[in-house]
N, C-alpha and C positions, 0 to 999 in steps of 0.2 A: 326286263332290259337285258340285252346281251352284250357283252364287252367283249370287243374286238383290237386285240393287242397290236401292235405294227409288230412288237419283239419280245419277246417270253421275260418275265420276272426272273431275277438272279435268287437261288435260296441256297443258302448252305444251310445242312443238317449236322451237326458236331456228334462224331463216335466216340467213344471212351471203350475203353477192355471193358467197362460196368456196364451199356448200353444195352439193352433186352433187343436179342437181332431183331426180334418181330415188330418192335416198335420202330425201330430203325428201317428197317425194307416194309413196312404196311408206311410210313410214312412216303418214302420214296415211290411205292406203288400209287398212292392215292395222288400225291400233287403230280406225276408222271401221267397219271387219265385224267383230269380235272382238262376240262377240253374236250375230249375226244371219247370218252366213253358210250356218250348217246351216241356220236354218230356211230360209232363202230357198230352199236346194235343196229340200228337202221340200214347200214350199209351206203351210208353218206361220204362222200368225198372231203364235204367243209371241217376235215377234223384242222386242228389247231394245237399247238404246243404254250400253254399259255406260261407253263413254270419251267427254269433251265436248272434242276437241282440237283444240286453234285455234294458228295460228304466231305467234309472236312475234319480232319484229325491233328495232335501233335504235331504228327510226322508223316508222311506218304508213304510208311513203310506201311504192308500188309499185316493185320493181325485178327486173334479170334475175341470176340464179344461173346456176351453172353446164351451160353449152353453149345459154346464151339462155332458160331454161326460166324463165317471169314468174312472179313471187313477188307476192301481194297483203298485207301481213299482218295479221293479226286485231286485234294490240294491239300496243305498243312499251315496251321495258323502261323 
């Protein structure tokens, strides 16, 4: 069965300074292709945006997580 969205899922991810960057942007990477990864291999037009996911933090200010990896965030709680 394929789900066809009219408007992408809302997801916030929450960063802390303690957040492992990799876990943080491999999570962003994956719901960011969830959708369109086959077609890109194929070379398909029908890609799709099915998740809208932005980080959320504290504060909007920029800062580094873990092993210095810079965090921007999208919105602040």
């Amino acid at each position: 069965m394929i789900l066809s969205l009219n408007k992408p899922i809302s997801v916030l991810i929450v960063a802390l300074p303690e957040t492992a960057g990799s876990a943080l942007y491999g999570m962003l990477d994956v719901l960011c292709s969830a959708g369109n990864i086959f077609q890109t291999l194929v070379r398909s037009n029908d890609e799709q945006q099915l998740f809208r996911v932005r980080i959320v933090a504290d504060s909007e200010r920029p800062f580094t997580c873990g092993n210095g990896i810079p965090v921007t965030p999208d919105c602040e709680i």
